[in-house]
Wavefront OBJ file of the C-alpha trace (Angstrom):
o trace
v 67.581 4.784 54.066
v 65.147 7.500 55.040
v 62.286 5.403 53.652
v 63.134 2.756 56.266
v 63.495 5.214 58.619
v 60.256 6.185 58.257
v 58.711 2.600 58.138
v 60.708 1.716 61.607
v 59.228 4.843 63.426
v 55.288 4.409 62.397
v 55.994 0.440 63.243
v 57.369 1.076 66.843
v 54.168 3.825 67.181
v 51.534 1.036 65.827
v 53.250 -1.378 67.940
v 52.832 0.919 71.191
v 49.048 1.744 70.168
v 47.908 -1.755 69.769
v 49.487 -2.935 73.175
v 47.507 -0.281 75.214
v 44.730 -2.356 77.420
v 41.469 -3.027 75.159
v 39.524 -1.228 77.865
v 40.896 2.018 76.732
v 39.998 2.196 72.919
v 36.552 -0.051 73.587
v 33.326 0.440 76.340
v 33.690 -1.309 79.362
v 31.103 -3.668 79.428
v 31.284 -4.120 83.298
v 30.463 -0.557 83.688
v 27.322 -1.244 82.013
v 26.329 -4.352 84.070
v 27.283 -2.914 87.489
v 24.796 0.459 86.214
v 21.847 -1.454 84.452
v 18.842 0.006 83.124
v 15.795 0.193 85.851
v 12.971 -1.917 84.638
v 9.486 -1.081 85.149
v 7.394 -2.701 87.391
v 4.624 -4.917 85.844
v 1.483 -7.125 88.100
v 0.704 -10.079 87.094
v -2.556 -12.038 88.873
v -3.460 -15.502 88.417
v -6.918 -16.395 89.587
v -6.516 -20.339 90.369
v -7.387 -23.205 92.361
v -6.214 -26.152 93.276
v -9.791 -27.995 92.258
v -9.052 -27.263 88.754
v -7.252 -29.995 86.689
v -6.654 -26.556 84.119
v -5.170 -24.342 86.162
v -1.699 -26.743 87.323
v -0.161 -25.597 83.960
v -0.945 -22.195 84.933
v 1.316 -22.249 88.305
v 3.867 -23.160 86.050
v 3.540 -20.206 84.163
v 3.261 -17.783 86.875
v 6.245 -19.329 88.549
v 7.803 -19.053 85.237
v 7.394 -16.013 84.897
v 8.262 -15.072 88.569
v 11.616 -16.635 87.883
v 12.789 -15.979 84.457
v 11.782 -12.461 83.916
v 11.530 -13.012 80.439
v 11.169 -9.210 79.625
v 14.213 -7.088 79.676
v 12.593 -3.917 80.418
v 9.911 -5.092 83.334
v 10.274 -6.422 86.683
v 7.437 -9.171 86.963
v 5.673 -8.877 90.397
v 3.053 -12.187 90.552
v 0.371 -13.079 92.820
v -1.778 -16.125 92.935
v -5.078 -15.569 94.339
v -6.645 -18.758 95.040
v -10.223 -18.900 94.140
v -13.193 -20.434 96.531
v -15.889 -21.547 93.584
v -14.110 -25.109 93.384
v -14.247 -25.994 96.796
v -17.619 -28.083 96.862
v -16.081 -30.490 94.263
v -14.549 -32.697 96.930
v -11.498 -31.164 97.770
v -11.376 -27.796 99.487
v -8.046 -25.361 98.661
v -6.421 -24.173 101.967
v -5.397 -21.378 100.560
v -8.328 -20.050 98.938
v -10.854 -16.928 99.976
v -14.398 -15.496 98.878
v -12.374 -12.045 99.011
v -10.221 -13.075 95.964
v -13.243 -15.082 93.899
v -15.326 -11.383 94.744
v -11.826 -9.292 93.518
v -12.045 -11.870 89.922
v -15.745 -10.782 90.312
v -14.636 -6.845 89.310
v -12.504 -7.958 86.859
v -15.329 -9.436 85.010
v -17.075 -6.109 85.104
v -14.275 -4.424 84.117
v -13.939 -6.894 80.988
v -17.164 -7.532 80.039
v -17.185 -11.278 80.751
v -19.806 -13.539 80.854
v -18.597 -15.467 83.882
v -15.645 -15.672 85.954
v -13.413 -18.723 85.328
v -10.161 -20.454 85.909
v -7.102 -20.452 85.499
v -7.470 -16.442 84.557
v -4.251 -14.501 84.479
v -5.000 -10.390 84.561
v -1.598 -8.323 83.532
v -1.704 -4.589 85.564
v -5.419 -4.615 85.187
v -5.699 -4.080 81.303
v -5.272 -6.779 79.859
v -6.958 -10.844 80.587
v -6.353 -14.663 79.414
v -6.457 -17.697 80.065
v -2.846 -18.520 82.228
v -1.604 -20.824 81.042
v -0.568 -18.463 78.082
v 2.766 -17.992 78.031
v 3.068 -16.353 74.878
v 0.230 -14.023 75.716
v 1.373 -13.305 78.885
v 4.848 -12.127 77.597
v 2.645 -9.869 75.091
v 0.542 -8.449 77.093
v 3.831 -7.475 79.776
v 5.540 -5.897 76.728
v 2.444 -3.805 76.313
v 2.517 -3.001 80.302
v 5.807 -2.043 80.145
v 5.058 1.036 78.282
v 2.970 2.810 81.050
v 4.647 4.948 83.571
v 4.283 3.992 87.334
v 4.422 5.873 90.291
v 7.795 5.338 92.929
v 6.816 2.765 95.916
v 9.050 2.113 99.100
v 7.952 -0.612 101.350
v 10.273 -0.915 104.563
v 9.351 -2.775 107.535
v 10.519 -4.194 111.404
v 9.128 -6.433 113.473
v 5.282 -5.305 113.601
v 4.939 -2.639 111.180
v 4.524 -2.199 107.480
v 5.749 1.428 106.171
v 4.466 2.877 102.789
v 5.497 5.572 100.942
v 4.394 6.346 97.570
v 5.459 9.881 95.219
v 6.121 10.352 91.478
v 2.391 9.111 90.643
v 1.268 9.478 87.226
v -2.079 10.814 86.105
v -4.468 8.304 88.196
v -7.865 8.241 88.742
v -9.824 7.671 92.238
v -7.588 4.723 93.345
v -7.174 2.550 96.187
v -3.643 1.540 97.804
v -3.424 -2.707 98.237
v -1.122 -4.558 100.148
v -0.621 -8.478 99.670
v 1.378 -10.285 102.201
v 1.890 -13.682 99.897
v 4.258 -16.911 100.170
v 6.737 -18.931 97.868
v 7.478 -22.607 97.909
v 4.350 -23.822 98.575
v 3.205 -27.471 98.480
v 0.252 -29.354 98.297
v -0.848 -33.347 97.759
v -4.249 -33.367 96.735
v -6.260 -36.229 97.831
v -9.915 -35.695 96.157
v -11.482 -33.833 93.390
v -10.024 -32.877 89.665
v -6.434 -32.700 90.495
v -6.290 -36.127 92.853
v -3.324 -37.883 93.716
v -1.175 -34.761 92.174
v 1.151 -32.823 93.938
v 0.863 -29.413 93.062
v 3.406 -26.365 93.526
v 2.573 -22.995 94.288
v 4.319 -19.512 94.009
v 3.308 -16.188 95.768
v 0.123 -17.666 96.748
v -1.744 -14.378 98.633
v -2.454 -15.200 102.291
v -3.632 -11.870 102.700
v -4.683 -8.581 101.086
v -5.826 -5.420 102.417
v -6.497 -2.037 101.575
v -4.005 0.440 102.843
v -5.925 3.926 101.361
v -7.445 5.896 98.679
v -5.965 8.192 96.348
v -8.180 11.196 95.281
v -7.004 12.463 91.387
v -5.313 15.064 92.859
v -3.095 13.105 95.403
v 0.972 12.974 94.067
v 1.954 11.286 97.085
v 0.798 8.792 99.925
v 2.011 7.667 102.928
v 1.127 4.944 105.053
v 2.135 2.481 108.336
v 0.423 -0.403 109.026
v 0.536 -3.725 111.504
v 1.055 -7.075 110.402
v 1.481 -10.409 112.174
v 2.573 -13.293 110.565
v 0.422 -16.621 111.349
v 1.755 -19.909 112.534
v 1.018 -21.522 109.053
v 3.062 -18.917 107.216
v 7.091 -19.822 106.488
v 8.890 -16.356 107.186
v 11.580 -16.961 105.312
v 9.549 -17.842 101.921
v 6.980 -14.241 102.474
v 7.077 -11.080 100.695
v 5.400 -8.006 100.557
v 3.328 -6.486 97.507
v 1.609 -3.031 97.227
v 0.117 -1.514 94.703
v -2.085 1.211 93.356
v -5.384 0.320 91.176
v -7.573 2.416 89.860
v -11.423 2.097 91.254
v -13.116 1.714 87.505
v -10.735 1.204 85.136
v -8.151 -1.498 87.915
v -5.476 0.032 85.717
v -2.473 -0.423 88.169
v -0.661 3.073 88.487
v 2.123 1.491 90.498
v 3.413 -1.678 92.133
v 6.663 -2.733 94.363
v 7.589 -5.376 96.118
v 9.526 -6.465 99.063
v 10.965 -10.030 100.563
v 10.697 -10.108 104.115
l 1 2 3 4 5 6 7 8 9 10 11 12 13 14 15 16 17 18 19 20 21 22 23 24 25 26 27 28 29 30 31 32 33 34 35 36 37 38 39 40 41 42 43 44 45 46 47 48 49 50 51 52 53 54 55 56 57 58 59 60 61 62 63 64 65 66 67 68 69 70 71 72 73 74 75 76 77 78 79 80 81 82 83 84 85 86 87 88 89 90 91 92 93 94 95 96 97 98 99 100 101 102 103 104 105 106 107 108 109 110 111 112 113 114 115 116 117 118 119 120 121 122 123 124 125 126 127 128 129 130 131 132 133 134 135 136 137 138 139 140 141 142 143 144 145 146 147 148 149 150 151 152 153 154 155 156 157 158 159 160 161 162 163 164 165 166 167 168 169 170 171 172 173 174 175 176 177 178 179 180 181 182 183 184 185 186 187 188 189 190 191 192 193 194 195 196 197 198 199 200 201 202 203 204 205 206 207 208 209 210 211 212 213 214 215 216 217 218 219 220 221 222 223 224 225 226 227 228 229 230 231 232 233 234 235 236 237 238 239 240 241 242 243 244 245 246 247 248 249 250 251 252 253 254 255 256 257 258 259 260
């Protein structure tokens, strides 16, 4: 009898335990979506142009990239600079500049290349490919993932851009970019390499500018600049990129971005 007893009273205490919600013996998985861990900021360039039957699988990429995030730990910020060096093959890229084919121009310096070429994809300045390298490209983020960065706020109204940079890390003589660049692009070429295609673009650069430089010493940087929007330019599709290089090494110390 007291042997029963016994077995009825841990039974009805068992009983009570195991109908107690699972939230309160077990983590709360919610908790940890609703607080996730920040990522790091990573810049990814891709030198194209829409002359080049190569570089088409390269968009893909970027906009791959731009939309997947494939890296846990990084937040992917991508720019496509559109290269002028393919224009005078019959069809001329509307979206192209001598500014960005002189900016590939340094990168060659800084990598020891022979030439500059296309479709080029640079990760936070360290590390170059050809783009259409997916496999690389996911390398060489994990490997950018790894460096700290400094804190960037970008806020803005209707004519002015406001910057303010803190936390940096050990940097060199720097300079402070900003790219104003636009999503959802389109294009149906008519003449040269890629005729008769239509071609899609993502955070194609429509312009970049310096904003400062950062002496060694500098921890902080502040900045407030005007910007207009032009009548070719979809507001809706535009965003906002700054980020600090270094002058010789184009290490990027720090990047952000911001849709308008």
């Amino acid at each position: 009898m007291k042997y029963a007893f016994v077995f009825i009273f841990f039974s009805v205490i068992f009983s009570t335990y195991s109908m107690q919600p699972v939230k309160s013996r077990e983590r709360n998985p919610k908790s940890e979506i609703e607080n996730p861990k920040s990522k790091q900021p990573v810049l990814v360039e891709l030198y194209t142009s829409e002359g080049c039957s190569s570089c088409p699988p390269a968009d893909r990429v970027l906009a791959r990239l731009a939309k997947e995030q494939p890296n846990a730990d990084a937040e992917i910020i991508t720019l496509a600079l559109h290269v002028d060096y393919w224009n005078y093959l019959g069809w001329k890229d509307e979206f192209s500049s001598a500014l960005y084919s002189r900016r590939q121009n340094g990168y060659a310096e800084r990598f020891r290349l022979d030439s500059i070429y296309t479709p080029q994809m640079v990760v936070d300045g360290q590390a170059q490919f050809v783009g259409s390298n997916f496999g690389q490209a996911r390398q060489a983020i994990a490997e950018a993932v790894k460096n700290e960065k400094a804190n960037i706020e970008i806020s803005n109204d209707v004519n002015n851009l406001k910057v303010n940079i803190s936390e940096l890390p050990p940097h060199e003589n720097s300079y402070v970019w900003l790219a104003i660049a636009e999503n959802n692009l389109r294009t149906n070429v008519r003449r040269g390499e890629n005729s008769g295609r239509t071609l899609e673009h993502v955070s194609v650069v429509r312009d970049l500018k310096l904003l400062g430089e950062l002496a060694p010493t500098a921890k902080t940087f502040a900045s407030e600049t005007a910007w207009q929007i032009q009548p070719n330019w979809n507001k809706k599709n535009l965003k906002f990129v700054v980020f600090v290089q270094g002058k010789e090494t184009k290490k990027v110390y720090g990047v952000s971005q911001k849709n308008l």
